[in-house]
Residue, then its C-alpha position, 0 to 999 in steps of 0.5 A: x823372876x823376869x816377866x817374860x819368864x813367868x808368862x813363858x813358862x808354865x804357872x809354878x805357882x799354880x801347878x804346886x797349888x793343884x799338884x802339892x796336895x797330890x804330891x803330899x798324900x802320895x808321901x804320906x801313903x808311901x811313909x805309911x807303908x814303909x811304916x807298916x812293912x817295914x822292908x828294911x832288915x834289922x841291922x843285926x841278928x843272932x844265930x845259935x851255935x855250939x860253943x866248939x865243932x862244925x855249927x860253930x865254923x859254919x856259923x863264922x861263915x854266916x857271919x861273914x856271908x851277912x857281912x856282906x850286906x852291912x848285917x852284923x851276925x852274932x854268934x851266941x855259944x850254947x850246948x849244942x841242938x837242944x839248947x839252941x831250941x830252947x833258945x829260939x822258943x823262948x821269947x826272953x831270948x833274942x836268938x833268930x837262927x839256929x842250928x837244930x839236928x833232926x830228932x835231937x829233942x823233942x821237937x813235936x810241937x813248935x809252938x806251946x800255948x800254954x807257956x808262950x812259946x814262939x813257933x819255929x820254922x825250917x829254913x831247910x836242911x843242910x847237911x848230913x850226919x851220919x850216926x856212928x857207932x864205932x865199937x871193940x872188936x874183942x866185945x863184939x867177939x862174944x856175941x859169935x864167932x864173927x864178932x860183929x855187931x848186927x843189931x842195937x838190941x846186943x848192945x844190952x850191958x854194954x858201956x856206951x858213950x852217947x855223947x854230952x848232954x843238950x849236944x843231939x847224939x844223946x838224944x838221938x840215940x835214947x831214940x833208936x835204943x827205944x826203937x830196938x825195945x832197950x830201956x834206958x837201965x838196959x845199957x851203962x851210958x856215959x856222957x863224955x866229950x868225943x875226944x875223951x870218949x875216944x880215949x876211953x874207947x881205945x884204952x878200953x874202959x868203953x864198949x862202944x861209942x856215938x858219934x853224930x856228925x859229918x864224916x870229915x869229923x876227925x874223931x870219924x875218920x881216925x876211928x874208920x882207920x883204927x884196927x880192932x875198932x869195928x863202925x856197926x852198920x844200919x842193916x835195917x836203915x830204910x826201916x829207922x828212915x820210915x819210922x823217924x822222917x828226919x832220918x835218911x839211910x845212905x852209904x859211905x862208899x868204898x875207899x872215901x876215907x883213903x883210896x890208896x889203903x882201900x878204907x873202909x874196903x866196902x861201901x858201909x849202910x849207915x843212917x843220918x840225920x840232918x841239921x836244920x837251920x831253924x828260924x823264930x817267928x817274927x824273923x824278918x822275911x829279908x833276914x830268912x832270905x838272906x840266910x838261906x841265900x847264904x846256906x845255898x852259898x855255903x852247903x852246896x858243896x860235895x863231901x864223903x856222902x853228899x853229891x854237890x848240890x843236894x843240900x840245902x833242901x826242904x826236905x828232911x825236916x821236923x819243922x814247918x818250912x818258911x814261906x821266904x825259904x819256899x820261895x828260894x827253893x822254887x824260884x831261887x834268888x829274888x830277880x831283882x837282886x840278881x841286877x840291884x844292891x840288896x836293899x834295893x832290890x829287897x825294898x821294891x821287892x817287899x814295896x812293890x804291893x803298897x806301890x801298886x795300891x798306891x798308883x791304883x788309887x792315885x792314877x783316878x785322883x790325878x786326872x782332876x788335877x789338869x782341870x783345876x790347874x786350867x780353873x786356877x789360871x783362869x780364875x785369875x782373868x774371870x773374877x774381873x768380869x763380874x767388875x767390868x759387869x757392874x761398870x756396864x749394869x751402872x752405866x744403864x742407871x739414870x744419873x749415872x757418873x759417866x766420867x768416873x765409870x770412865x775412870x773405873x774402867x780405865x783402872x780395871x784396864x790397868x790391873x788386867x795389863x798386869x796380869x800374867x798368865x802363861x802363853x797358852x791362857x793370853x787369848x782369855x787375857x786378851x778377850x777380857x781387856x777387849x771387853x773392857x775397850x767394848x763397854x769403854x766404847x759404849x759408855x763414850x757413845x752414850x756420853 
């Protein structure tokens, strides 16, 4: 580098001598959070489906939502809700998410000690589906004159189709039938799929049939439209709501199914239950908000019996809601995601503690910085005063060789000419060759 530069500009040299260690204990501290928090999301998650129906299409949608932000979500087949949450309480099992409906199983405990079970958390609910229970209106006709179906405890000897084991409805149903004092001999239940439960329904070799699910099913929607299938109404809806809290009453209006017929001719009391996405513990945090970011994208839309904008919601569900999850539903998106990329904006966001602790610590740290940096360029100028000293305290001896103190001195005006030092320290440079150009003057008086 030309001299001229090098006492031009400031002391590289010196300013990575004082600033280097700065500098590396601050990377260190930043790896070491980056460590500890791991920020980034996984690469890769698994969300449980059903092998067949609507968990199915709206997980392909997930998938692609995630997409989007370079994860890769796997769809992982099962039996429907209670495999899926037996899947995400097992820890063998790498299931992250899945879909869960209220009051399919046995959801009391979310977590069991005893055989290492994962706890679950609700990233809210995210949609409705209704309990239908489409009967033959020729059975009904020997409970009155009427032929309706007024109360689940008439269902006593009936053959009903509660759906397939491990999908929700069986489950839900053993729930409400309990609930109307029938045991489970009480009642000659089938386990088929809805497509042949349909079947059967309109040969006749069933009563009565369960169906749990949205109402654009076209199982639903064929059997609201079929004559001599009666849909049995929830007259005392609000009561199974205050009994089961993942149940929500509500009503399928008239003329949603076929306006120009007037299907069905009035609004009909039906009661629901709502699928959760359900999250395990140990979930990354940036994963659940993505999840949910993705549920808000996807269920917010208007269907038969949902107003657009009601799903998905905290309410409704069995499980304990997820602190990312709460977070969305008061504050929506993460404002910094709403002006950076992703990852980014998730890393400042998961950051932006262990950066503030770190500014915190090292802002008192680098006040001592400029005064060593001063110290180190003029410790280059200072160590030849205790030379130029014992020059001067040697002259003051008797017998003292004055022409080789001369000489000394001469070769200490030579190194201090070679000194360089940056602009703002050349008074101290120039201070000590004057110094030197004093006691010279004094040794050739002497002399």
């Amino acid at each position: 580098m030309p001299r001229i530069v090098r006492e031009t500009l400031v002391s590289l040299r010196d300013l990575l001598a004082t600033w280097g260690p700065l500098f590396l204990i601050t990377l260190a501290a930043l790896v070491l959070a980056y460590w500890w928090l791991k920020p980034e999301p996984p690469r890769h998650a698994v969300l449980g489906v059903g092998a067949t129906g609507a968990y199915k299409e709206f997980g392909e949608r997930y998938a692609q939502e995630l997409a989007r932000h370079g994860i890769r979500l796997e769809l992982r087949p099962s039996a429907g809700s209670c495999e899926n949450l037996r899947l995400l309480k097992d820890p063998k099992e790498r299931v992250d998410f899945g879909f869960v409906l209220g009051g399919s199983c046995d959801n009391e405990r979310t977590v069991d000690e005893d055989k290492g079970q994962l706890a679950l958390y609700s990233l809210g609910s995210l949609f409705y589906e209704p309990v239908w229970i489409f009967y033959r209106a020729e059975k009904a006709k020997a409970l009155g004159k009427e032929g309706v179906l007024s109360n689940l405890s008439q269902l006593k000897g009936w053959k009903v189709n509660v759906g397939v084991r491990g999908y929700g409805s069986a489950g839900l149903m053993s729930k409400l039938l309990a609930a109307n004092l029938l045991e489970r001999d009480e009642v000659q239940r089938s386990f088929l799929e809805d497509q042949d439960a349909v079947v059967a329904l309109l040969g006749g070799q069933l009563d009565a049939m369960v169906l749990v699910t949205a109402p654009e099913s076209q199982f639903a929607q064929l059997l609201i439209q079929t004559p001599g299938v009666k849909l049995f109404e929830f007259k005392s809806g609000e009561a199974y709501a205050r009994r089961y809290p993942f149940m929500t009453p509500l009503a399928l209006p008239r003329g949603v199914a076929d306006l120009s017929r007037d299907v069905p001719p009035r609004d009909l009391e039906l009661v629901a239950a709502t699928t959760s996405l359900v999250a395990r513990e140990g979930t990354h945090p940036a994963l659940v908000q993505l999840m949910v970011q993705a549920a808000a994208h996807i269920h917010s839309g208007a269907n038969w019996i949902a107003r657009a904008g009601e799903f998905p919601t905290p309410a409704h569900s069995e499980f304990p809601l997820a602190a990312e999850a709460e977070r969305f539903y008061k504050n929506g998106p993460p404002l910094l995601q709403r002006y950076l990329p992703f990852w980014l904006a998730n890393l400042v966001d998961r950051m932006w503690v262990a950066l503030f602790s770190i500014v915190a610590v090292l802002i008192p740290l680098s006040r001592i910085v400029p005064p060593l940096y001063q110290l180190r360029v003029r410790s280059r100028i200072f160590r030849w005063y205790r030379q130029l000293r014992q020059i001067e305290d040697d002259a003051g001896q008797k017998g003292a060789d004055r022409a080789e103190l001369m000489a000394s001195l001469s070769r200490l005006d030579a190194k201090a000419s070679r000194i360089a030092v940056p602009l703002a320290y050349t008074d101290e440079l120039y201070a000590l060759r004057q110094h030197i150009d004093l006691v010279r003057e004094r040794l050739g008086k002497a002399r």
